[in-house]
C-alpha positions as CSV (number, residue, x, y, z in Angstrom):
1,X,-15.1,65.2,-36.0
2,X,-11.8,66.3,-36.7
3,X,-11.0,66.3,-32.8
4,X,-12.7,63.5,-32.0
5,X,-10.5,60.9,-34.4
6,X,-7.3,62.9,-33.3
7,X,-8.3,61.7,-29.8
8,X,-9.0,58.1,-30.7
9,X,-5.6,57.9,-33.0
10,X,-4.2,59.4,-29.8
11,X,-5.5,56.5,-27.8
12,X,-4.3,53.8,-30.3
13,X,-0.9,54.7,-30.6
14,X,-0.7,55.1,-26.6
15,X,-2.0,51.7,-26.3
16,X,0.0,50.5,-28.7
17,X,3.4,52.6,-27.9
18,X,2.8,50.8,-23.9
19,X,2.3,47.5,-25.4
20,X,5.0,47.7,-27.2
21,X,7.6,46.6,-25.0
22,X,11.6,47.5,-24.8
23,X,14.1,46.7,-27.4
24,X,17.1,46.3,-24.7
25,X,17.6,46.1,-21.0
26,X,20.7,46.7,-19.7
27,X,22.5,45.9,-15.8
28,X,25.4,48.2,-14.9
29,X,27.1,49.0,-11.5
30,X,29.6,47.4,-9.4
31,X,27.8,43.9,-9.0
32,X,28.1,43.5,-12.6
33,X,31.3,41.9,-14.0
34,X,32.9,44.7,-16.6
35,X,30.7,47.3,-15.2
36,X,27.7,46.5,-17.7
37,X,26.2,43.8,-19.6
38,X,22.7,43.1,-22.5
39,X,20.3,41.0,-20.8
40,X,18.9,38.4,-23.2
41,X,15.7,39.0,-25.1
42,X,13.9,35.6,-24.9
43,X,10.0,37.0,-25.9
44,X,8.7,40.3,-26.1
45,X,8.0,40.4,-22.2
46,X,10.5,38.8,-21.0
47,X,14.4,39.2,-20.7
48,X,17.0,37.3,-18.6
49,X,20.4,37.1,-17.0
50,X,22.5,33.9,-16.5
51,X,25.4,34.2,-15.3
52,X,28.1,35.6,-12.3
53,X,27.6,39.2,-10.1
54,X,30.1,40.3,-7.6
55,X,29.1,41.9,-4.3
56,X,27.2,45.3,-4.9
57,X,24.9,46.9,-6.7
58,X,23.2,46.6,-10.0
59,X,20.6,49.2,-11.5
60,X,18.5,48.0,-14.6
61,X,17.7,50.5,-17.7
62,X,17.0,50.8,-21.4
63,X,20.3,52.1,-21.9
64,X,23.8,51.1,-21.8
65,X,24.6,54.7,-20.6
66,X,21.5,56.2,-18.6
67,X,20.5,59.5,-20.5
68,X,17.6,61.7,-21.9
69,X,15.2,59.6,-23.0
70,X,16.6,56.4,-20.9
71,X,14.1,54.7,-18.7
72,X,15.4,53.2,-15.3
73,X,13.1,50.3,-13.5
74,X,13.6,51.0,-9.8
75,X,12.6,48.5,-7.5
76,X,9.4,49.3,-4.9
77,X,11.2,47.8,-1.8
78,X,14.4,49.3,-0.1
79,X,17.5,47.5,-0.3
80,X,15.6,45.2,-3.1
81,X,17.7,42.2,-3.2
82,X,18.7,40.3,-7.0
83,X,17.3,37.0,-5.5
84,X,13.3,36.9,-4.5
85,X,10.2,36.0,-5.4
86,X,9.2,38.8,-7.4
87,X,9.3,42.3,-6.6
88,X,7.6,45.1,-8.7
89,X,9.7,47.9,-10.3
90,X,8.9,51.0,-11.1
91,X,9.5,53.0,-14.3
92,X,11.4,56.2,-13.9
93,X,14.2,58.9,-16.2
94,X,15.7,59.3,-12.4
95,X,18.1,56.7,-11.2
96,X,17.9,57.7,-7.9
97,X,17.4,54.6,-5.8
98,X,16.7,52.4,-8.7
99,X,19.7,49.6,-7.1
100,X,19.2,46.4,-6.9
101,X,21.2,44.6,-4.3
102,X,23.7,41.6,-4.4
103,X,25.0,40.2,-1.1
104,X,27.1,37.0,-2.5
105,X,29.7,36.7,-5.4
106,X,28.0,33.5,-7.1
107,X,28.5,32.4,-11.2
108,X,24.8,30.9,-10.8
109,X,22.3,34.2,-10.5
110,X,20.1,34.3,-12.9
111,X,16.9,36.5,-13.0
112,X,13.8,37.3,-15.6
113,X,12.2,40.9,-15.8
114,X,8.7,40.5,-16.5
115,X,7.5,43.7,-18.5
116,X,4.1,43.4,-19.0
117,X,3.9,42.3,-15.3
118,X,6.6,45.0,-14.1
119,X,8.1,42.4,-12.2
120,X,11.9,41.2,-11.3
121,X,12.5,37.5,-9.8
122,X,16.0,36.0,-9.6
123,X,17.5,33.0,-7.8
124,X,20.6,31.3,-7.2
125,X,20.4,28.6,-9.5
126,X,21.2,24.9,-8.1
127,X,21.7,22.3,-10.6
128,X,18.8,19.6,-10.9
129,X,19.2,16.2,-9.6
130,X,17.5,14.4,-12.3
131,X,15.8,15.5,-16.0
132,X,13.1,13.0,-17.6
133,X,11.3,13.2,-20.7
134,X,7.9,12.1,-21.5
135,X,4.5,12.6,-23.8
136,X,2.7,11.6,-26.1
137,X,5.5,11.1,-28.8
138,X,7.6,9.1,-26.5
139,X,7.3,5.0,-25.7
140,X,6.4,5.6,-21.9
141,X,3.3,8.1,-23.3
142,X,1.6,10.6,-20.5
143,X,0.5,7.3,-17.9
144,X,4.0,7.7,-16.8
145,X,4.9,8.5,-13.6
146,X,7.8,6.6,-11.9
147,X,8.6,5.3,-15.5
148,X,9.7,8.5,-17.7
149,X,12.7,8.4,-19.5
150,X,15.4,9.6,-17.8
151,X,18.5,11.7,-19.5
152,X,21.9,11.6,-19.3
153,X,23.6,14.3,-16.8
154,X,27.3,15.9,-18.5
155,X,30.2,15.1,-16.5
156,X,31.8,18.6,-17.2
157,X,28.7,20.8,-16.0
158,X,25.8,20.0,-14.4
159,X,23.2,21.4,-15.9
160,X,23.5,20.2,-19.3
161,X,21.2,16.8,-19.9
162,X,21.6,15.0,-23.2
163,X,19.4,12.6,-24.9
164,X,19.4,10.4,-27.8
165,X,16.3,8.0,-29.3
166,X,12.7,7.8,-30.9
167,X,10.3,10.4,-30.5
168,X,7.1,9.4,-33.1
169,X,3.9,10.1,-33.3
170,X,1.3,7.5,-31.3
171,X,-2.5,8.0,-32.8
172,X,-3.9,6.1,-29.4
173,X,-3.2,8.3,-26.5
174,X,-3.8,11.7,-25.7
175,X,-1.8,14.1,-27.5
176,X,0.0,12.3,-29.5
177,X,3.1,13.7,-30.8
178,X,3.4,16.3,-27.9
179,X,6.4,15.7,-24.7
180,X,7.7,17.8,-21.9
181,X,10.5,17.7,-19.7
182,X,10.2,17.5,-15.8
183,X,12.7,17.4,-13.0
184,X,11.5,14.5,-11.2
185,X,9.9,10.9,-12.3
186,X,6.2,12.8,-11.9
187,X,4.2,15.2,-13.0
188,X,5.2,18.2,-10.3
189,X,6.8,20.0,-9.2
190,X,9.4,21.1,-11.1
191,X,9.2,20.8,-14.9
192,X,10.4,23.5,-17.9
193,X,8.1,24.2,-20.9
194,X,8.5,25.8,-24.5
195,X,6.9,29.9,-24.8
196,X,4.2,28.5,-26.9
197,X,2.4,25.5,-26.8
198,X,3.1,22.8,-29.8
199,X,6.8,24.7,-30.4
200,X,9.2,22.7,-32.7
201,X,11.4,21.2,-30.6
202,X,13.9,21.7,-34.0
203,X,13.0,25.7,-34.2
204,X,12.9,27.2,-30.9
205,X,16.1,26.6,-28.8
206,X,14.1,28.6,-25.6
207,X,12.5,27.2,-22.8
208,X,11.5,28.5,-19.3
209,X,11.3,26.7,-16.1
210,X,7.6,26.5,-14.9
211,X,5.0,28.2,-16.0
212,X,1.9,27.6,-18.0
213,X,1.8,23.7,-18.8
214,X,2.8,24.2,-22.8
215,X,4.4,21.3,-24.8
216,X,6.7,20.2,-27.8
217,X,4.8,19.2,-30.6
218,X,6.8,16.8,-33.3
219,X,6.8,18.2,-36.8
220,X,8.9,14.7,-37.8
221,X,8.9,11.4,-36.1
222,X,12.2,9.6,-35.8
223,X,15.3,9.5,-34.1
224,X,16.4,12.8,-32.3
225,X,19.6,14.1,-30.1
226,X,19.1,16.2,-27.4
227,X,21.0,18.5,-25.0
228,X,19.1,20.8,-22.3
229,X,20.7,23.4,-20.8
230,X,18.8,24.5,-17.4
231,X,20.8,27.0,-16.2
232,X,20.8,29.3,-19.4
233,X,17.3,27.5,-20.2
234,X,18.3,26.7,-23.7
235,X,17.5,23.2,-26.1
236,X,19.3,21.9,-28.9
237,X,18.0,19.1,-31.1
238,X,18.8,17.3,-34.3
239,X,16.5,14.8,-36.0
240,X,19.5,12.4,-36.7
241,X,17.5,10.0,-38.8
């Protein structure tokens, strides 16, 4: 008996040691300005660069410095290049061929590592056209495309979108005090959503862009200021009154 719940306490804490994902990722090499840099924690599964690389290569670990005990994610293509759909990684303590490739010198890479999926997808970023907002807790409601409320672009960089007016509660439609942002005056195709659906628009400055259809939920009706971010995928807002 003894054994046996050694075995299944052995089992438990294996699960739960691989579910447990990493603490830090780190990008080092020549494509990374000052040699290395933290990649942002945004949820347990998921971590994220914004930002410049130089012409080069990268190489992704747990570890500012890779030793004993790092863990390297090496890419399962050749010649794996920092902007793609999503390419697979593979863990290793060996970072032999574990580069990433960068071809351009850009400021506007940005890439997410997907740990539970064991996956890397980056892009060069292009600023959005348009931003609109609508829901539920706004005046247009969720019968609104080709009337959504379109935000404010800055002048000084173009991927910050500001916002100021009512957002309430409206007991007649669908979802009522719930909104969402989208990158067009429709539904599709590009949009950007909270981590969790019916996240505080007030507590949770994250965001990412696609995804599972989630929503802001209103905790307080009334006026509200608000500045998006796309490229660094952040939100600020204020209930001003």
């Amino acid at each position: 008996m003894k054994r046996i719940y050694m075995i299944i306490v052995g089992l438990v804490v294996g699960l739960t040691m691989s579910a447990q994902q990493y603490q830090e990722l780190w990008i080092t090499g020549s494509a990374v300005p000052g040699g290395a840099q933290k990649l942002t924690k945004v949820s347990d599964n998921d971590f994220k660069y914004a930002g410049r690389l130089l012409v080069g290569e990268l190489r992704i670990s747990t570890t500012k410095k890779v030793r004993k005990g790092s863990v390297c994610l090496v890419p399962n293509q050749l010649d794996a290049n920092i902007v793609n759909k999503g390419i697979g990684y593979t863990e290793s303590s060996d970072n032999k061929n574990a580069a990433w490739q960068v071809s351009v010198s850009e400021d506007r890479y940005r890439f997410h590592i997907d740990t539970e999926k064991k996956q890397l997808c980056g892009e060069l970023f292009q600023p959005w056209g348009e931003l609109f907002l609508a829901g539920g807790a706004t005046e247009v409601g969720w019968k609104s495309e080709g009337h959504m409320i379109l935000m404010q672009q800055s002048l000084d960089n173009p991927y910050v979108w500001t916002w100021e007016g009512e957002l309430k509660r409206h007991p007649e439609v669908e979802e009522p005090a719930s909104f969402k942002f989208q990158g067009q005056d429709r539904w599709y195709p590009k949009a950007i959503h909270p981590y969790a659906q019916d996240t505080d628009v007030l507590k949770d400055a994250r965001f990412r862009t696609g995804g599972n259809d989630t929503k802001w939920t209103l905790s307080s009706d009334g006026r509200y200021r608000i500045k998006v971010d796309l490229f660094h995928e952040t939100i600020q807002a204020e209930l001003i009154k």
